[in-house]
N, C-alpha and C positions, 0 to 999 in steps of 0.2 A: 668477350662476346656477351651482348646481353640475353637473356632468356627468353623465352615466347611462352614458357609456360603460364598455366592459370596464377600464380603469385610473382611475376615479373612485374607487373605494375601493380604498385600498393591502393586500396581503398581509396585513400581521400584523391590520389593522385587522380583515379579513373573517374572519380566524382568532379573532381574538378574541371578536367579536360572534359567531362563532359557537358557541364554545364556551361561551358565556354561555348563548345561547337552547338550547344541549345539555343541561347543568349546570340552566338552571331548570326546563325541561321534565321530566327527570328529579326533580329533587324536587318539583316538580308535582307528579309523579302520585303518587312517593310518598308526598306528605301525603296527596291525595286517597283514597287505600287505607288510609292507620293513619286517617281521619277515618272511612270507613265502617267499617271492623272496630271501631276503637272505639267506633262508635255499636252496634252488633251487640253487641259484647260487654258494653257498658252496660245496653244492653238486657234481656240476657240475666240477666248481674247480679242486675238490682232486678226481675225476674219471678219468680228464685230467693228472691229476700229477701221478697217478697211471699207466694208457696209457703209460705216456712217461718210467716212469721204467722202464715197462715190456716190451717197444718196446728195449729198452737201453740194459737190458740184453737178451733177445729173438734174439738180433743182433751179440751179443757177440762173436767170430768164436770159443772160446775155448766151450764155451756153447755147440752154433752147433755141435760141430767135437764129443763132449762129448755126447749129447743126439744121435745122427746118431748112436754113437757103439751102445748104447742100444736098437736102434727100429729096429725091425726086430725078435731080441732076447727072445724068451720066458722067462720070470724070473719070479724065484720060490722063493715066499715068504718066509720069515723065519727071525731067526737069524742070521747067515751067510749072507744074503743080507743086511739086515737093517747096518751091522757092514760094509758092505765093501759101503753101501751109505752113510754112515755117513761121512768114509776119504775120502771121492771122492772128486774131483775139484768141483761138480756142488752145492755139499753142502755148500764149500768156498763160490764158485761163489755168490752162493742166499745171506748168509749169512752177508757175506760184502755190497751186494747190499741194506739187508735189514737195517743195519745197519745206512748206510751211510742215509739215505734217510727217517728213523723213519717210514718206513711201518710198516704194523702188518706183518703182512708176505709175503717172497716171496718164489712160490712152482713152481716146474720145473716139470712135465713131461714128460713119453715116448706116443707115438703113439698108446697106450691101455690106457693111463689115469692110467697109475700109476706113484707116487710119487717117483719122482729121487732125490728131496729137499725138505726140508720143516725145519720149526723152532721147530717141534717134532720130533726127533728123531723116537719116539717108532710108527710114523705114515708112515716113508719112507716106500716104496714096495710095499702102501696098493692104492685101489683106492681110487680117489678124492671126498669129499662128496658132490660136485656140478656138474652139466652134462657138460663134455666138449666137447660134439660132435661141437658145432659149430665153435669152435676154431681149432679144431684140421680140421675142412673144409676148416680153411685156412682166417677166418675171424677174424677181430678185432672187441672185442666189451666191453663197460663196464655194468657195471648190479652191483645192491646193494642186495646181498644175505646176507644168513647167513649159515656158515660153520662151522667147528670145534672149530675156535677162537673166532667165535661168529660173530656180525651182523658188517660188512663191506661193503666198498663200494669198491667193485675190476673190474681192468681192466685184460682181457683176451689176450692175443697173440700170433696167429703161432709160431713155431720154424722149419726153414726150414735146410732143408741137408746142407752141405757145397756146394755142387754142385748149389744149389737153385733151385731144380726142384720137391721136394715134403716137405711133412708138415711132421716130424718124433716127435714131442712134442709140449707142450705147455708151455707158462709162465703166472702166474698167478700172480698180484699183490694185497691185500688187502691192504684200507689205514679203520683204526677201525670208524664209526661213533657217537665213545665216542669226539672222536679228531674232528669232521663236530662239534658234541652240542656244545663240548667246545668253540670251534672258534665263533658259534653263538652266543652262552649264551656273550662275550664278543662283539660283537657286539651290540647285542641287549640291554647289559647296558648302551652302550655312547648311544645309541639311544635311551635307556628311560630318558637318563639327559637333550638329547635336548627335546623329548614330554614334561617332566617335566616341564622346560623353558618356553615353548611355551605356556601349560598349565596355570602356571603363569602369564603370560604374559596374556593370553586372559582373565582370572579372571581379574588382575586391567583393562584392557581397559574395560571391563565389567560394573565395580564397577565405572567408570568416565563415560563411557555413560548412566548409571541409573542415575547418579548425573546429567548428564545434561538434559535428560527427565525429572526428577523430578523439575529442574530451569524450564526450558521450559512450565510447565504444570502449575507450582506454587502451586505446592503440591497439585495438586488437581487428584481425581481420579475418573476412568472411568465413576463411574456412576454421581460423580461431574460434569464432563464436560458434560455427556448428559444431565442434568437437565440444567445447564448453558445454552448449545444451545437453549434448549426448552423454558426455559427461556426469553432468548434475545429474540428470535423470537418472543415469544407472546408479549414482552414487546415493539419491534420497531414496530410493523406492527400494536401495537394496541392503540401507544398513540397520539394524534393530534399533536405532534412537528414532523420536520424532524430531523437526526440523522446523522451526517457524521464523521464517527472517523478513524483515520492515528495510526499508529503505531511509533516507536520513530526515524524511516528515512520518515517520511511523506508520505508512502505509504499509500492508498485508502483499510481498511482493513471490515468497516461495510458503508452501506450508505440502510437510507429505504428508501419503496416509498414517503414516503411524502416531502423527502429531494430532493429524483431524481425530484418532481412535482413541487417544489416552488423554487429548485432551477434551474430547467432546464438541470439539466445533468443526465448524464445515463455510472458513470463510472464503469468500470471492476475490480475485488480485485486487489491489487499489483500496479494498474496504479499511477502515480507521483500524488503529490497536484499540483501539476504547470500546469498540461497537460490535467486536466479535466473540464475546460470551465468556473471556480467561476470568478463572477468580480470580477474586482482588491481590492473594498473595502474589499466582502467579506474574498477575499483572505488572502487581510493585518489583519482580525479581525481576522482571524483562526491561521495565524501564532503565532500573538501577543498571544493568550493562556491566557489572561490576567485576564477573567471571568466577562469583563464589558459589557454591552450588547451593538448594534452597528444598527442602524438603517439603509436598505441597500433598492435599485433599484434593481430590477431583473424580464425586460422584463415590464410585465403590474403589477407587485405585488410590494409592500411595505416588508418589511420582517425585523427580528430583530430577529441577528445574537448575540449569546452567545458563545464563545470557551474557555476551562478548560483544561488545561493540567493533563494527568493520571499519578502518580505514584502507584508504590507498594514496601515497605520495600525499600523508599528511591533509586527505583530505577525507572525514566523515560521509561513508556512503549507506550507514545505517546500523542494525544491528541483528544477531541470531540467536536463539534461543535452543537451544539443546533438553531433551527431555526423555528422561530413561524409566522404566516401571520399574517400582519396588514393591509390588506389590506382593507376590511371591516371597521377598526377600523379608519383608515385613512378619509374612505369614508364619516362615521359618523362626524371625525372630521371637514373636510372641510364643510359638511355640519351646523353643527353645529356652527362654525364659518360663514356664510352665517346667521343663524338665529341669531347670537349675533353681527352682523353687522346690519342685518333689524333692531334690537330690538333699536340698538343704536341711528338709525336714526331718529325711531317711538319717545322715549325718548326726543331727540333733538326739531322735529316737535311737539310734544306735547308742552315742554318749550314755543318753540314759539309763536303757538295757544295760549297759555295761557295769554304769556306776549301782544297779540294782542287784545284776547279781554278785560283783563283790560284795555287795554286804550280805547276802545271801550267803554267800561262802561264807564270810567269818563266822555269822551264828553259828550256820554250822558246824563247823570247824572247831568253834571254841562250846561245844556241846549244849546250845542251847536253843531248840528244834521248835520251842513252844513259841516263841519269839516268832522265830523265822517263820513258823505259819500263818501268826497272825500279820506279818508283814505281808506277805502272800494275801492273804486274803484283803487287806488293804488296796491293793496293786489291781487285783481283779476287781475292785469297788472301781478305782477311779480311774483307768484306762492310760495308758501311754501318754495321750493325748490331753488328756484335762488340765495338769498344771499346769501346761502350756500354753492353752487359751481356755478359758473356764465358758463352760456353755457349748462346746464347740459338738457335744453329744446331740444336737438339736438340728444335725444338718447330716444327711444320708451320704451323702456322695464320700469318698477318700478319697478323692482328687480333689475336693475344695475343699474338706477339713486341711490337706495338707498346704493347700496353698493358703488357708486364712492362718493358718498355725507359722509360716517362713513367713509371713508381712507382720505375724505379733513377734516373733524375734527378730525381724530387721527394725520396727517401730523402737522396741529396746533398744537397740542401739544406739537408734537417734535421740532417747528419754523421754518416747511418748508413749503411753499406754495404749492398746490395742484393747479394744473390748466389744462385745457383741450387743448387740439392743433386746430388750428383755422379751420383745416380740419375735426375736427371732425363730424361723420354722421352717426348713425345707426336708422333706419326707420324699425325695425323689433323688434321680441319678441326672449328670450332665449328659443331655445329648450334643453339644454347641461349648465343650470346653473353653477352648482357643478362643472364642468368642467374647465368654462369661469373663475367662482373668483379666481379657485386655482391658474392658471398662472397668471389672472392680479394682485392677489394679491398679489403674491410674487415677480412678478416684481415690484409692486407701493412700500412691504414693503422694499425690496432691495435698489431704489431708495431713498425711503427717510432716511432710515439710511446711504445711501452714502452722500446725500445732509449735512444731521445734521453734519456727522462729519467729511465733506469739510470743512465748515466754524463754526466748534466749538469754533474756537483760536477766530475768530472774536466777540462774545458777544456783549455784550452794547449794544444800539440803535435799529442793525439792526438784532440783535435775536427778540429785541421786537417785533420791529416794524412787521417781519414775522411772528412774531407770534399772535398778535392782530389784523393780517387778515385786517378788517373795511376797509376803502374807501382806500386807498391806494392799498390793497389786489383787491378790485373789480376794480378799475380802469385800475390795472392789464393785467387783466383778459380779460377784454371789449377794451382794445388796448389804454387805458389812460394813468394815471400815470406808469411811471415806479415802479418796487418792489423792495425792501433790502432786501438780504439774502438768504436763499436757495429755490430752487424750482425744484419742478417737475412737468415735463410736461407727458399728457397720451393725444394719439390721437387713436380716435376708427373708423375705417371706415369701411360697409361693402359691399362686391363684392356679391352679392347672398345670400346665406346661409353661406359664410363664413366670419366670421371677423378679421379684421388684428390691430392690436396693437401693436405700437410704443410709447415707455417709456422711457423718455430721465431723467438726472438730474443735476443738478448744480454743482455734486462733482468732487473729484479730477481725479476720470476718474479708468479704470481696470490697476492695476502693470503690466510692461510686462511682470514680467516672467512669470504673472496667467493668461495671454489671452490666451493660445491654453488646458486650463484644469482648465475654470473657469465651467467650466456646468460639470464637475468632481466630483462622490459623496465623499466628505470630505473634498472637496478645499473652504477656505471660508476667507474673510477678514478679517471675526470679531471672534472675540473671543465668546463662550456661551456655555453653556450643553443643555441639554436634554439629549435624550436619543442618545447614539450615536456621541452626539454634534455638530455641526454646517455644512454647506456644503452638506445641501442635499434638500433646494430649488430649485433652479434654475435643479438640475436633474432629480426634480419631475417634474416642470413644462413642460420640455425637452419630458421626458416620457407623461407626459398626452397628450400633444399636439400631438405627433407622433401616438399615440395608433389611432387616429381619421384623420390620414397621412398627418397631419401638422408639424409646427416644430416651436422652438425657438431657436435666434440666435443672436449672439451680434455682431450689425450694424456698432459699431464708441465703441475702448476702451477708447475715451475719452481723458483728457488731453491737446488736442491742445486749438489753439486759438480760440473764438468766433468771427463768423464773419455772412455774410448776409446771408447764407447756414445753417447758427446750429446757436441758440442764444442761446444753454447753453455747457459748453465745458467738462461735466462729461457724463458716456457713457450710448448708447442707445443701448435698446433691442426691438429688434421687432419680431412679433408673428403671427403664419398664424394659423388658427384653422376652417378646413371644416365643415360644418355641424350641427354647432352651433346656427342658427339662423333659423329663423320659422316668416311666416306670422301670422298663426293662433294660437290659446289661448297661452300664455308662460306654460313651462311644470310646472315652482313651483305653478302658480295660480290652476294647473288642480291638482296636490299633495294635495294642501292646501283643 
């Protein structure tokens, strides 16, 4: 049994069938209008071709001269008239006319309306079966009766004296309206070949527009696509990613709120990808379609950018762009990187302590106290801290001495000197920790991955030697010995509540073609992954800074010569950051 429900007949099927019954309905009716105008107009036709007959013989002079003897004349039916109408001229007359011209009849009259001609014989003498007073008033006229030969369409007209001064008969011409059908019936078949045609013709356009709704739709039907909508909606508005998807000419065809929110735009359907405000990165990750995720800038947010290209049956129907906030996670991380630098330090000083007071115990121990005090009193000269980074007593906070003290042990590592500028000076606490490490720290790490592999090629001695730090390293420092090998320099001074940072290094300096698009998210010297891969330091740092309406900016790309001005010839970045610094408690001590 078939169904009656609402999904028993498929979409294109209902579209189709209906376009059929649109298509014939309409050429319905217009056959049915060219069938009645052309019956009207045939009509009309052979009333005029009728007219012109009976004007043709009604004009006739022998006609005339013929109908005049008779009006006037009483004449007496019978035999004897009917014989002497039959050889008359006017019988001829009609006869040949009728002939000639394929009327059904033509009938002549006297000015009584009797029959002077006619194509019955047994009818001459008699009167006419239709009223001819108005004819016989002298007027022309046509009119579609039905007389003795049956239903015609006849033209009426005077017959005047020879003199032309009165109306003595009439002529009547019938053209049969078997001869109007037939004319039409012939008509009306080319006109059903071309409806037929056209018929045809609008069935396959019919049968290709179903086909192309049906692509269009992808075979999906009405009550498909309303779920789908209902669908999407609940699914964009309700999941925590944002959602941006183009169709396969890069038009703007879904975008939710969480997309317009983190990405900052607010485009219209149809609008271009080019013309709706994404950074360039995010731009280049969305074109790319590639499905590798892309870690991006956008205003004060952190964000990672994922875009997939759609197909369906192998065919390109565009692409989607996936977009999650990290900005929180970011936040965690910097932080947390701030506690695995303390920890580092703590670790270090600890060592320290350790290795200090074993030797403290042996003096002891081995009884010689005068020692051990002045050892002691050494220790309280130079602080925990000082070997460590020389100068580091010049900066109030201990959450930044510790975090400048783990980036001059991790620089060791890498065999680059770590050392402070002779101007340095900060006499306050952090209020904006988590803020302060993120840019010093990626400028110090910035800096000493350019220092390291400045002078990579160089090795031997003066790797060492930078990298075992010891008295040459402090001598350094304190304005003594000179240092081998790479170094970077970090000067901290601050104006108020704001602190300014300049971070110079020993390396080869910034290439010129990445000097006006090195704070560019994705422009990077070094090769790495993560997420997104390299190139998006320096535009965090950038971002952080300004968010607090400061800014970082690279001072000198480096490269030239060292002279009394710069004693290191790789490039400096320097750092303005408002509002950063506080007389009272530092904010990590009041956290902690």
């Amino acid at each position: 049994m078939l169904s009656l429900g609402p999904r028993s007949v498929r979409l294109r099927t209902q579209i189709l069938l209906l376009q059929i019954a649109v298509v014939g309905l309409a050429l319905g009716l217009a056959f049915g209008v060219f069938a009645y105008v052309s019956g009207q107009r045939l009509s009309g036709e052979y009333g005029q071709r009728a007219l012109a007959i009976a004007r043709t013989v009604a004009s006739d002079p022998d006609v005339r001269a013929e109908v005049a003897r008779y009006a006037g004349t009483p004449l007496k039916p019978g035999p004897q008239l009917k014989d002497e109408l039959a050889r008359g001229d006017l019988e001829h007359l009609a006869d040949d006319a009728r002939l000639r011209t394929d009327a059904l009849f033509v009938v002549i009259t006297d000015d009584a309306g009797l029959r002077l001609a006619h194509p019955d014989h047994d009818r001459l003498g008699e009167m006419v079966s239709t009223d001819p007073t108005k004819a016989l008033g002298g007027t022309e006229y046509v009119i579609q009766e039905h007389g003795t030969l049956g239903e015609s369409v006849r033209a009426k007209v005077p017959v005047f004296a020879p003199n032309g001064e009165s109306v003595v008969g009439e002529v009547s011409v019938g053209i049969s309206t078997a001869a109007v059908r037939d004319q039409l019936l012939n008509d009306l078949r080319r006109a059903g070949l071309l409806i037929g045609g056209a018929l045809l013709a609008g069935i396959a356009g019919s049968v290709l527009l179903a086909r192309r709704w049906h692509g269009l739709t992808l075979g999906l039907e009405p009550s498909d696509l309303a779920d789908l909508v209902r669908e999407q909606d609940a699914v964009l508005h309700g999941i925590g990613e944002g959602v941006v998807a183009v169709d396969a000419k890069w038009r703007i065809t879904v975008v939710n709120d969480e997309a317009r929110r983190l990405l900052a735009i607010d485009p219209a359907p149809g609008s271009e990808l080019d013309a709706i405000g994404l950074t360039p990165r995010v731009l280049q990750a969305f074109r790319s379609a590639d499905g590798h995720p892309v870690q991006a800038a956008v205003g004060d947010r952190i964000v990672v950018v994922t875009a997939r290209a759609v197909t369906r049956d192998h065919r390109p129907l565009g692409a989607v762009l996936s977009v999650r906030d990290r900005t929180d996670v970011e936040s965690l991380t910097r932080q947390l990187d701030a506690v695995s630098t303390m920890s580092t330090v703590l670790r270090a000083q600890r060592h320290e302590f350790a290795n200090r007071l074993h030797l403290l115990s042996g003096l002891l121990h081995t009884g010689r106290p005068d020692e051990a005090t002045r050892y002691l009193e050494d220790l309280l000269g130079s602080g925990p801290l000082g070997a460590t980074l020389p100068g580091i007593d010049t900066i109030r906070d201990p959450y930044l001495q510790a975090f400048l003290s783990a980036k001059a042990a991790h620089a060791r590592e890498q065999g680059v000197h770590l050392r402070l500028g002779p101007n340095t000076w900060v006499d306050a606490n952090l209020a904006a920790p988590v803020d302060v490490t993120t840019v010093l720290g990626n400028l110090i790490d910035n800096a000493i991955d350019a220092a390291a592999t400045g002078t990579a090629a160089a090795g031997g001695a003066a790797t060492d030697g930078a990298a075992t730090g010891g008295a040459a390293a402090d001598g350094a420092a304190t304005g003594g010995l000179a240092v081998d090998g790479p170094v970077v320099e970090v000067e901290l001074v601050r104006e108020g509540e704001t602190l300014h940072i300049a971070v110079v290094d020993s390396g080869p300096g910034i290439a010129p073609e990445l000097v006006d698009s090195v704070f560019s998210e994705g422009v990077s010297t070094k090769s790495g992954g993560g997420v997104g891969g390299r190139g998006l330091g320096l535009a965090l740092s950038r971002q952080v800074a300004r968010v607090r309406d400061g800014d970082v900016r690279l001072a000198d790309p480096g490269g030239g010569a060292v002279g009394a001005e710069k004693s290191l010839r790789g490039a400096e970045f320097i750092a303005r950051m408002p509002g950063v610094l506080t007389e009272e408690e530092p904010a990590w001590a009041e956290e902690s």
